[in-house]
N, C-alpha and C positions, 0 to 999 in steps of 0.2 A: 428086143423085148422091152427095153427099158421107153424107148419111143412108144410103143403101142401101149404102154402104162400111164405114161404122160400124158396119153393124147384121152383116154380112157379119165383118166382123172380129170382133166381140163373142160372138158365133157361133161363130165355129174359136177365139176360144179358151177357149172353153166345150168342149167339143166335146176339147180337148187337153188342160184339165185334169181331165174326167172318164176320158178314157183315160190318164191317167197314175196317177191316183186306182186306175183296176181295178191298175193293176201291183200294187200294195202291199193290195188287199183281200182279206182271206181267200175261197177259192175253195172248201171244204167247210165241210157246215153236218151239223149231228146232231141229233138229236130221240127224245127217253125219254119215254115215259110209263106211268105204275103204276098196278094195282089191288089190293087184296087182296078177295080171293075165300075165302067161305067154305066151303071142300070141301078134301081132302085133295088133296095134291101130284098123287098118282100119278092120281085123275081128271079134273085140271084137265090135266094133258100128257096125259091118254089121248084127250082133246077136241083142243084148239090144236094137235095133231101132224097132223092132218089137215085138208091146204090147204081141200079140196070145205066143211068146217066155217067158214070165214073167209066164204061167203056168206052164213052165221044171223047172223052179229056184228058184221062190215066194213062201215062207211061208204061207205066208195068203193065195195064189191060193191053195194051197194042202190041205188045213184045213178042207174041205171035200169033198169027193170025190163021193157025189150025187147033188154038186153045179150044179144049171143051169147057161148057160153061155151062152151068145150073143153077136154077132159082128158087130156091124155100119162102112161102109168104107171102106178103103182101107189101111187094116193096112202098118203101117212105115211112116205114112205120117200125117200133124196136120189133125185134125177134127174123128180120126179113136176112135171108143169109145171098150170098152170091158167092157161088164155088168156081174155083178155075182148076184145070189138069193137061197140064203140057207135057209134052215130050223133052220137049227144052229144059234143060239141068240148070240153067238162068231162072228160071218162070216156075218150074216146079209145079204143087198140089197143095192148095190150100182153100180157105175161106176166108168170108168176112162179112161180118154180121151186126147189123143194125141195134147196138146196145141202149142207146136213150136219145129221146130228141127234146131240145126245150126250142118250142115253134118260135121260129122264124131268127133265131138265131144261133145252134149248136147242135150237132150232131156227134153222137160218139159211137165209134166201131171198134170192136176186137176184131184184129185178122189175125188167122191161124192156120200157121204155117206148118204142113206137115210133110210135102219134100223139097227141096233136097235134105232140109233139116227142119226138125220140129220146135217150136218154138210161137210162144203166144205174146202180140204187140198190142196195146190200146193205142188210137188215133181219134184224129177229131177233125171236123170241118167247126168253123166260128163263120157267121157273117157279121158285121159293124155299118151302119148307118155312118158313112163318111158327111153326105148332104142329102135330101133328096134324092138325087140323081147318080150319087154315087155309095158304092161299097165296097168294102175290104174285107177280103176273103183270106182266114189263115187257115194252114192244113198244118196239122202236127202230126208226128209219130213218136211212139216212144218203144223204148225195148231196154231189157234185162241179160245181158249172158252171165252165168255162172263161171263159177270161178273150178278149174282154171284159165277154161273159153275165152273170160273176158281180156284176155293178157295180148288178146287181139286187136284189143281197145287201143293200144299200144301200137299198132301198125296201120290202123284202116283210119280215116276221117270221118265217120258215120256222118255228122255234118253235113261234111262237102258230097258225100257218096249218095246218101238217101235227100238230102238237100235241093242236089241239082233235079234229081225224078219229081220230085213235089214242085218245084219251079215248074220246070217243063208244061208237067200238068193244068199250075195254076197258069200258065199263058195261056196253054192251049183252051182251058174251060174261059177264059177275058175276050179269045178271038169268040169261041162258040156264042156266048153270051150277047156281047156288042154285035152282032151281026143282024141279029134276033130283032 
């Protein structure tokens, strides 16, 4: 009995000082990643401005390839949405919708996730005039977990996790592009 008390004890306060831990852990996380691309400015944003193009490039749009997919709007323009619904517990149900454009250099979307878990990210496409002939393309994500959720912050690399997918992508949109 006295074992199953200990163990009971050692337990809540584990348990109390991981939830006192989330009070004081940071609860958003950000994530950049860059490519240079060799093509000028103005055809690297005449591409990345249109969400329906993030399915040639995107990691996450390939993940699988029985996703249903639907289009609200007129994509390249704010209010244009692009929904996905998988079967796949990886890939889930969500959106993402064209929030603001400043032409020929930034894009900004809210994607909102509503399976496996619900939850709303702002992101962005940047392009930069490198020379001429060349351009630099960042993609960011950012996100929020609540606390105690965030205490997960604690075990995951958002970074390296959501990091290497935006890599990925930005090669893949560098090959698409250069080919062009």
């Amino acid at each position: 009995m006295k074992v199953v008390k200990r163990i009971f004890l050692i337990a809540g306060i584990i348990v109390v000082i991981l939830l006192v831990t989330g009070v004081f852990i940071k609860k958003d996380y950000s994530v950049t990643r860059e490519v240079i691309i060799n093509k000028p400015r103005n055809e690297v944003f005449s591409y990345v401005r249109y969400l329906k193009n993030q399915n040639n490039y995107s990691k996450w749009a390939n993940m699988d390839p029985k996703m249903k997919k639907e289009f609200r709007g007129t994509d390249g323009t704010p209010g244009f949405v692009s929904a996905w619904s998988s079967e796949q517990g990886d890939v889930g149900k969500g959106e993402q919708e064209i929030k603001a454009i400043k032409e020929g250099n930034r894009i900004d979307y809210e994607i909102r996730f509503i399976e496996p878990f619900a939850s709303v990210a702002p992101a962005y496409m940047i392009t930069d005039s490198i020379s001429p002939s060349q351009t630099v393309v960042k993609w960011g994500f950012s996100g929020h977990m609540k606390y105690p959720t965030n205490l997960m912050l604690l075990f995951m690399d958002m970074n390296k996790m959501i990091g290497s997918d935006l890599q990925t992508g930005l090669t893949n949109l560098k090959g698409i592009l250069e080919k062009q």
